[in-house]
C-alpha positions in Angstrom: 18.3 1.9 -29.4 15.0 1.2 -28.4 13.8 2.6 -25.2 11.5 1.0 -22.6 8.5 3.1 -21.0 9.6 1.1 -18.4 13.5 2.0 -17.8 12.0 5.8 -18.1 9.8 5.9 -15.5 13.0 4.0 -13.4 15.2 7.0 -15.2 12.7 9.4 -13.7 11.9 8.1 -10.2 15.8 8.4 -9.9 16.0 11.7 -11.2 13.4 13.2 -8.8 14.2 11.8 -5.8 18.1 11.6 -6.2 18.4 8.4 -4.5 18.6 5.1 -5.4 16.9 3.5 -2.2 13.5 6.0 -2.3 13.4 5.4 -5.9 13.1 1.8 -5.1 11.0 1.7 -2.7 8.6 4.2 -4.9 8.5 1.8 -8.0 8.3 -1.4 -5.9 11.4 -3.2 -6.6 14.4 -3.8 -5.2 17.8 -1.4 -4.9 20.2 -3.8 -7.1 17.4 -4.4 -9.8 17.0 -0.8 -10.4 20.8 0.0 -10.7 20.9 -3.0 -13.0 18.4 -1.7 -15.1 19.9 2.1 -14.8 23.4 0.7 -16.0 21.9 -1.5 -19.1 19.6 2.2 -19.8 23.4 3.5 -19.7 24.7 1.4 -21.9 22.1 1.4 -24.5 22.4 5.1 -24.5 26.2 5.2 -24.2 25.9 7.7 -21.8 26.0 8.0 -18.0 22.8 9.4 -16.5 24.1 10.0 -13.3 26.9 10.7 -11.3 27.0 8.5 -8.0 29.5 8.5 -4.9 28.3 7.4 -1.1 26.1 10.5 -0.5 25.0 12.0 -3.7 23.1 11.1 -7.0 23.0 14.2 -9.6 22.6 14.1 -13.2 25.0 14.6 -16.0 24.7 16.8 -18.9 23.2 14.0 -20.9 20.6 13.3 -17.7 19.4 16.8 -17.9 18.8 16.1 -21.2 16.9 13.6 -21.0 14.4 14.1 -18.1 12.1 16.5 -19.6 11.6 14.5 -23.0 11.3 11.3 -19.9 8.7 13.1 -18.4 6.6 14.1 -21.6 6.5 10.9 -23.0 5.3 9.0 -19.8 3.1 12.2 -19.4 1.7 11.3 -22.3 1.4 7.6 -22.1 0.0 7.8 -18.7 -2.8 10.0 -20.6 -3.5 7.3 -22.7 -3.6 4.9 -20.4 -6.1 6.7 -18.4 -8.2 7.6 -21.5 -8.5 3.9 -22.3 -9.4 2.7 -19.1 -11.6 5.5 -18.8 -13.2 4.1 -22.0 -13.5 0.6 -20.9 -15.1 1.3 -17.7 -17.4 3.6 -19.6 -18.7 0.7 -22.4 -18.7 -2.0 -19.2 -20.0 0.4 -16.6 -17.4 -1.3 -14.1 -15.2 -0.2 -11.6 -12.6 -1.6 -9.7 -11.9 -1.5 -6.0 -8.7 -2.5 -4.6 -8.5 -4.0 -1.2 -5.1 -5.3 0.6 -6.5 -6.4 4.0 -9.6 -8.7 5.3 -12.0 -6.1 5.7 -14.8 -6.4 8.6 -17.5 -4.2 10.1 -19.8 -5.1 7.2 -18.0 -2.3 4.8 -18.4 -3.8 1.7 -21.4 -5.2 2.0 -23.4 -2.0 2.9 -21.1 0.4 0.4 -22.4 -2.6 -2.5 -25.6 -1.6 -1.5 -25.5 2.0 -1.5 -23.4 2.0 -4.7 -26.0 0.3 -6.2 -28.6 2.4 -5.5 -26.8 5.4 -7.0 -25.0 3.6 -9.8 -27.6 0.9 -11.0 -26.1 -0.1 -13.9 -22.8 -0.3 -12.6 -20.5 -3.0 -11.9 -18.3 -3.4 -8.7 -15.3 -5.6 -8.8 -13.2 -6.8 -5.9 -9.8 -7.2 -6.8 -7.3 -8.7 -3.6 -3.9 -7.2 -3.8 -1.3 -8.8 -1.3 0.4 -6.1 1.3 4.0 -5.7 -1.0 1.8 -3.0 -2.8 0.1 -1.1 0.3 -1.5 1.1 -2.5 -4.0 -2.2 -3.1 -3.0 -1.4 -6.8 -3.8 2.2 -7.4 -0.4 2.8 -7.7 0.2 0.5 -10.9 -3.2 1.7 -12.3 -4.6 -1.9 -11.7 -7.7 -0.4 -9.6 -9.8 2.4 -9.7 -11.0 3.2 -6.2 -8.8 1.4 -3.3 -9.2 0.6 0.2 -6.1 0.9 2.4 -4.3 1.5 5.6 -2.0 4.6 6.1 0.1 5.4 5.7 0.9 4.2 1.9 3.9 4.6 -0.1 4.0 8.2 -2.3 0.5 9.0 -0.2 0.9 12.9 -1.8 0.0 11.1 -5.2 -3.3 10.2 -4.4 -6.8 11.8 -2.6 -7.4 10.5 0.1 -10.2 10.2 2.6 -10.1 8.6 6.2 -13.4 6.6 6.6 -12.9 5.2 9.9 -10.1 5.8 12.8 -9.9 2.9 15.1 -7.5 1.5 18.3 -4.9 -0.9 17.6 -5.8 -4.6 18.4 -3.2 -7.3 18.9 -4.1 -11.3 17.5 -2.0 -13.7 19.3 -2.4 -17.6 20.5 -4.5 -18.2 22.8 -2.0 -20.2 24.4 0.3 -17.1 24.5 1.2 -15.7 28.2 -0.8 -12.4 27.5 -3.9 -14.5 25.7 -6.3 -14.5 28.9 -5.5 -10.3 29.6 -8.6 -7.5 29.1 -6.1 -5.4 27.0 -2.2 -5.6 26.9 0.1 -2.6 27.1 2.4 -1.9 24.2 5.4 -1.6 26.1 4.8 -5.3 27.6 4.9 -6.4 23.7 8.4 -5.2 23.1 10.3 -8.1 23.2 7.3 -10.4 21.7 8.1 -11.3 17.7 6.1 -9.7 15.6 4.9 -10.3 12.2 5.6 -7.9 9.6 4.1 -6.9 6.1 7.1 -7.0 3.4 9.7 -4.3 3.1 8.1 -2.7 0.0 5.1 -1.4 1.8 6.9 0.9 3.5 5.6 3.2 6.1 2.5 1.0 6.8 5.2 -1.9 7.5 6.5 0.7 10.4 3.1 1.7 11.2 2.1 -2.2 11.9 5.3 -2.8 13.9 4.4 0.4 15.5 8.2 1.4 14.8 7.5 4.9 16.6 6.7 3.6 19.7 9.3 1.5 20.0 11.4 4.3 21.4 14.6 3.4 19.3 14.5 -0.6 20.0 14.1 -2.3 16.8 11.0 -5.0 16.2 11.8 -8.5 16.4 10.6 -10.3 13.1 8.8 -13.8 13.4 7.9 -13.6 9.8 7.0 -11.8 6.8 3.6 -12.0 5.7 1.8 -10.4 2.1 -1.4 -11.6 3.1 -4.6 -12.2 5.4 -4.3 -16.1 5.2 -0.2 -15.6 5.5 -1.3 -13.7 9.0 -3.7 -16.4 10.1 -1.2 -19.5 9.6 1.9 -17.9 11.1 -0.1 -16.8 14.4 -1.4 -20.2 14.5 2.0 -21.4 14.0 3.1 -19.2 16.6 5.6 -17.4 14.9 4.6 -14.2 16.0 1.8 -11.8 17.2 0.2 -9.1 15.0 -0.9 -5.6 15.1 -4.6 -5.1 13.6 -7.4 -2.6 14.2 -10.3 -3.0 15.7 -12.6 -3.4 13.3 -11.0 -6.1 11.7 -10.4 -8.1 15.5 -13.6 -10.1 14.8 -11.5 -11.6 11.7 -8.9 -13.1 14.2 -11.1 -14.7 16.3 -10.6 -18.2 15.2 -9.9 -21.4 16.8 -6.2 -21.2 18.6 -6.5 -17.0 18.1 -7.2 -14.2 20.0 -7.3 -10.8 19.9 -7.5 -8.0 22.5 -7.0 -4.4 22.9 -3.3 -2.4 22.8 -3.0 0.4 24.9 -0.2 3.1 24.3 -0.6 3.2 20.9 -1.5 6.2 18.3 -5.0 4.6 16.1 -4.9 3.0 13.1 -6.8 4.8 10.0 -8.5 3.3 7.2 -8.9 5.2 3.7 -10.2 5.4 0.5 -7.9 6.2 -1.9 -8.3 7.4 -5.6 -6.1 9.2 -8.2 -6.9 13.1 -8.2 -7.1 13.2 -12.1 -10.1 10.7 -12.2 -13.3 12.8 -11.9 -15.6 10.1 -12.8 -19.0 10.7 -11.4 -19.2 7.4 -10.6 -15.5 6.8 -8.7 -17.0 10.2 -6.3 -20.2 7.9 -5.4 -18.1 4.9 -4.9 -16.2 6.8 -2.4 -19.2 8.0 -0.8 -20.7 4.9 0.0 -17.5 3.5 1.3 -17.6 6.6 3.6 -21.1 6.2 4.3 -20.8 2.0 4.9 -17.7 2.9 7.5 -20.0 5.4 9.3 
């Protein structure tokens, strides 16, 4: 039969975590998708992969087998991949910058600027990626350079560099009980609904429910939101507050919003984010004017 690139790379994610529910989270789709696509892999091959029970995944003889000839061949197409786009951006002198939140404080405007200055004949391109992929699409190779929150799914996959490390804000109604306060205390936020980003971005979901401060109570979900305008319309709505940082509070302040300092919580940290094989001269002076915009 012929084999997907795809069902390998779910093969592998399997095989190197050794459970089904971090696998799915790492590739972005759901627990019974994966297993369905794992059992039609299965039955292509006819063999079994894995062996399963209510604790453990291992690999069979014939999963053994297969992983390092998995791993070379997506080793290999990823190569490609990366040599290709790495020859587009070359002939179009473009790169790509992933963002998955409104971003304030100016950032992009000043980082255009010094970009320019370095890279004149460049190209920068804004591409909006909603908050299921919290990697802002470095993850599926959609972006080169990417702006995000963290923590981010498989974080130990990418460089990373914090550009700016700010207090978390929360956007409310300005009809809500707590709307007229200086500043609100977490703890009297407990019992409030919150918005949430969607299940797939993972630890930054927990971070903006502020999951470890909860001490063991779990959040109340208004809604689930993938994107800035989502945010705006369900708070309007009044379907639940929102967790932001303070650089991005100006944002919220809109007719029938308001936003005001959390106390008794940890900072928020925003990032640029690249893959550590891509050396371009020209992805290193896009992250240095990000850096140099935040400052």
């Amino acid at each position: 039969m012929d084999v997907h690139l795809r069902d390998l790379r779910y093969f592998l994610a399997i095989a190197e975590e050794l459970n089904f529910t971090k696998a799915a989270s790492r590739l972005f789709i759901s627990q019974p998708a994966l297993s369905k696509q794992i059992r039609q892999l299965e039955d292509g091959l006819r063999v079994r992969l894995f062996e399963r029970d209510r604790r453990t995944v291992t690999l069979t003889a014939a999963g053994q087998a297969l992983l390092p000839v998995a791993r070379e061949l997506l080793g290999t197409w990823d190569r490609g991949q990366r040599e290709i786009s790495a020859a587009v951006a070359a002939e179009n002198a473009v790169l790509t910058l992933g963002l998955s939140t409104s971003v304030g404080r100016g950032l992009l405007r000043g980082a255009r600027t010094r970009f320019a200055e370095q890279r004149p004949a460049w190209h920068l391109r804004m591409r909006q990626v909603n908050w299921d992929d919290a990697t802002a699409g470095l993850a599926g190779g959609e972006v080169d350079v990417a702006l995000v929150w963290l923590p981010i799914p498989q974080q130990q996959a990418f460089r990373v560099r914090v550009v700016a490390t700010e207090p978390r804000w929360v956007a409310l109604r300005t009809d809500h009980r707590l709307a007229s306060r200086a500043e609100v205390a977490f703890a009297e936020l407990l019992d409030e609904p919150f918005l949430a980003l969607p299940p797939q971005a993972g630890p930054l979901r927990d971070h903006w429910l502020a999951l470890d401060q909860r001490g063991g109570r779990p959040p109340r979900i208004g809604a689930v939101v993938s994107n800035a305008e989502e945010t705006f319309a369900a708070v309007e709505e009044g379907s639940g507050v929102v967790l932001l940082a303070e650089g991005n509070a100006a944002i919220y302040q809109r007719p029938g919003i308001t936003a005001l300092p959390v106390t008794g919580l940890p900072a928020s940290e925003l990032a640029v984010a690249w893959r550590p094989d891509d050396q371009r001269p020209a992805v290193r002076d896009l992250v240095e004017a990000l850096a140099s915009a935040a400052r």
